[in-house]
C-alpha positions as CSV (number, residue, x, y, z in Angstrom):
1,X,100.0,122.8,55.6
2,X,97.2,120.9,56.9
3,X,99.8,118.0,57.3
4,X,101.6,120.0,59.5
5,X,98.5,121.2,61.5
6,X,97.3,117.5,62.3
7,X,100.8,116.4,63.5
8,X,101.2,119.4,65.8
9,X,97.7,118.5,67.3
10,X,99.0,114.9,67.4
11,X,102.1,115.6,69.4
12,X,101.0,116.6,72.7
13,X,98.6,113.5,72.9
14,X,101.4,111.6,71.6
15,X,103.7,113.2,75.0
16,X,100.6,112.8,77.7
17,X,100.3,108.8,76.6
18,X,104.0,108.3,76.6
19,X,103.8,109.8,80.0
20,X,100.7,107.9,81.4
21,X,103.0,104.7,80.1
22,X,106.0,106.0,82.0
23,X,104.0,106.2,84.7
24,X,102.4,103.3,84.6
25,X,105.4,101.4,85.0
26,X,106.8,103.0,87.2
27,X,103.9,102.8,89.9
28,X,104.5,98.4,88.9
29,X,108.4,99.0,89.4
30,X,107.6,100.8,92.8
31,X,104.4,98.2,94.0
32,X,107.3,95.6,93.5
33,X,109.4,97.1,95.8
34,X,107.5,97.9,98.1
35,X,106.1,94.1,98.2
36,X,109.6,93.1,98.5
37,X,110.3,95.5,101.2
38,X,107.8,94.1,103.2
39,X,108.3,90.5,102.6
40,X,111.6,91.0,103.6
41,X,110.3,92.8,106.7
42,X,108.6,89.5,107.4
43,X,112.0,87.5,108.1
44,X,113.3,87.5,111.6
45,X,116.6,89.6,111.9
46,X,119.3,87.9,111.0
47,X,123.3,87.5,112.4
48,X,124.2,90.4,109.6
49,X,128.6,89.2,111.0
50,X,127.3,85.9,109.4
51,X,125.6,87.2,106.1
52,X,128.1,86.8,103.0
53,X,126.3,89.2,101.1
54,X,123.6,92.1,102.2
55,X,120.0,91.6,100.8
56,X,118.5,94.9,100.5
57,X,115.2,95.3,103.0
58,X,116.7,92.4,105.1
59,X,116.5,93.1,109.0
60,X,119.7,92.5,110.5
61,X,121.3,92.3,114.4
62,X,124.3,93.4,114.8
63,X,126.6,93.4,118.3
64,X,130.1,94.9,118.7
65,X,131.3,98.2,120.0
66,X,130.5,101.9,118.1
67,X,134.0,103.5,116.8
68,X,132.8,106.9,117.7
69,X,136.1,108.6,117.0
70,X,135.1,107.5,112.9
71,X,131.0,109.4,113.1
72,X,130.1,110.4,110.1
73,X,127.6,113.2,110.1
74,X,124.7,113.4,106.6
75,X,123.0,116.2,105.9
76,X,121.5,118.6,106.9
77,X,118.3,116.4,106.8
78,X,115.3,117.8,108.0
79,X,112.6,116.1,110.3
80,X,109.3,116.8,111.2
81,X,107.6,116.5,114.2
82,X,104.1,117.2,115.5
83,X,103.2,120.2,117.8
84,X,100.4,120.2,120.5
85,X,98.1,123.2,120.0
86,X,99.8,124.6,123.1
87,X,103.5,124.3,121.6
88,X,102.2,125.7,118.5
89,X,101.2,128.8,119.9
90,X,104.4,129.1,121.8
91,X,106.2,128.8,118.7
92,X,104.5,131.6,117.3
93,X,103.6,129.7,114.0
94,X,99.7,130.1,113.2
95,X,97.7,127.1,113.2
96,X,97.0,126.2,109.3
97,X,95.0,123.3,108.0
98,X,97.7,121.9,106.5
99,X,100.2,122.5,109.3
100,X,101.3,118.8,110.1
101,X,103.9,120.2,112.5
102,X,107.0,121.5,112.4
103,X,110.6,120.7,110.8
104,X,113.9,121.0,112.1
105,X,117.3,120.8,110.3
106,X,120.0,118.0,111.4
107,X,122.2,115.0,110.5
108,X,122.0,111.5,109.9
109,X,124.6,110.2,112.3
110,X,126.3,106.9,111.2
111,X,129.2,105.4,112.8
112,X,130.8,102.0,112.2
113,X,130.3,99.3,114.5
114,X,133.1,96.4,115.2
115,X,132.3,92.7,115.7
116,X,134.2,91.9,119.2
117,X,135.7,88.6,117.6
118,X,135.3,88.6,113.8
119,X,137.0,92.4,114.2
120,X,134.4,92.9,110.6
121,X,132.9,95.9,110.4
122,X,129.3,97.9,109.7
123,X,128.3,101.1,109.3
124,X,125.2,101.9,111.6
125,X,122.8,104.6,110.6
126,X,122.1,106.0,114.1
127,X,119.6,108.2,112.9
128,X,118.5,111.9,113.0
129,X,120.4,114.3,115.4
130,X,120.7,117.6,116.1
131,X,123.1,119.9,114.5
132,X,124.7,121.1,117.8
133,X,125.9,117.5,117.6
134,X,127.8,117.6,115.0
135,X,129.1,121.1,116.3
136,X,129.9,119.2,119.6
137,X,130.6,116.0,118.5
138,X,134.7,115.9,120.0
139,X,134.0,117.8,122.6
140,X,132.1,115.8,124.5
141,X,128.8,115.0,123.0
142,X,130.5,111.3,121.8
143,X,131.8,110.4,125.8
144,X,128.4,110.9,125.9
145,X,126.9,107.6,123.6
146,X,126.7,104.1,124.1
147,X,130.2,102.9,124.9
148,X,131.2,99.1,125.4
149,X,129.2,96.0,123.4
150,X,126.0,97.0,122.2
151,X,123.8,95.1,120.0
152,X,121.1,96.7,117.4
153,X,118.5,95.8,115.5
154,X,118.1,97.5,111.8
155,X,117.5,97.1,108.2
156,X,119.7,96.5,105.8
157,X,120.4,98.9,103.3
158,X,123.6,100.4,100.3
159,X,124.1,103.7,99.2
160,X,121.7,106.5,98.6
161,X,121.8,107.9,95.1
162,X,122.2,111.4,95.1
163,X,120.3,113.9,92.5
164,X,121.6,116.1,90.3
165,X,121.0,118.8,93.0
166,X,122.7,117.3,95.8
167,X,126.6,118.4,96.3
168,X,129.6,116.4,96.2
169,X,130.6,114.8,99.6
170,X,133.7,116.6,100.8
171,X,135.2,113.5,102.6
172,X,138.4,115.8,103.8
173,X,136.2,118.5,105.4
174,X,133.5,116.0,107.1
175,X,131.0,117.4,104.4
176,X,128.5,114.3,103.7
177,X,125.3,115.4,101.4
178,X,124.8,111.9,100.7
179,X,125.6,108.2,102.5
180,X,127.7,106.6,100.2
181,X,128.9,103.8,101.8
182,X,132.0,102.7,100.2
183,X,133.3,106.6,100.2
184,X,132.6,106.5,104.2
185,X,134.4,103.2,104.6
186,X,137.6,104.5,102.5
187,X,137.2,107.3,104.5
């Protein structure tokens, strides 16, 4: 029995240093790319018509014209966004000491953009919008965006990989939980 008393007193020191390990790595894993992420940063933006391939973290210029018809709405996604003392009391919220602001709910809009000459393609993350604008999006609130040659300056970047609580994307209703670039593309 005493065998069996010292390996159950073993086991969770056994579990919290596997975890500090884990850990461990895992902050070197991330320190890496986040020093890659801003070495890349460093680069000037590059032509991303004349890239072959994508680097990830690359900055990229892109110029063509936004197929707004082909939007592709991600979310909900929530932002937050700072109050003034004033707005926070019109809100009705009560000031906190951990009250950073406020959040709101909306989408990541992303829409493919179309080099004039080389007709190739990107998708554009646009960025956060409100949710009337999905709502609204055919009826009018796309007359309203950029229309013609624009050019934009971003960073590159792939899919995003979904957890285990995140839905499927429902493609056929216009559902997207997640950007998944070759499903928005086939799409």
């Amino acid at each position: 029995m005493g065998g069996a008393k010292a390996a159950l007193m073993f086991l969770p020191s056994a579990v919290a240093g596997s975890m500090c390990l884990w850990q461990l790595q895992r902050m070197r894993w991330k320190e890496g790319v986040v020093q890659e992420a801003q070495e890349a940063m460093q680069s000037p933006p590059e032509d991303v018509f004349t890239m072959d391939e994508l680097p990830r973290f690359r900055r990229c210029t892109a110029a063509g014209t936004y197929d707004h018809s082909r939007a592709v709405f991600v979310g909900p996604r929530p932002i937050s966004f700072t109050l003034s003392r004033a707005e926070l009391q019109d809100s009705g919220m009560r000031e906190m000491l951990s009250t950073p602001g406020a959040i709101k709910s909306g989408y990541l809009l992303i829409e493919p953009l179309t080099h004039d000459k080389s007709k190739r393609t990107v998708l554009v993350n646009r960025g956060w919008v409100p949710p009337d604008w999905k709502k609204h999006w055919r009826e009018g609130v796309s007359a309203q965006q950029p229309q013609g040659r624009v050019e934009v300056t971003g960073v590159a970047q792939g899919s995003e990989e979904p957890s285990s609580f995140v839905p499927r994307n429902e493609p056929d209703r216009g559902n997207y939980f997640w950007v998944d670039v070759p499903g928005i593309v086939s799409f």
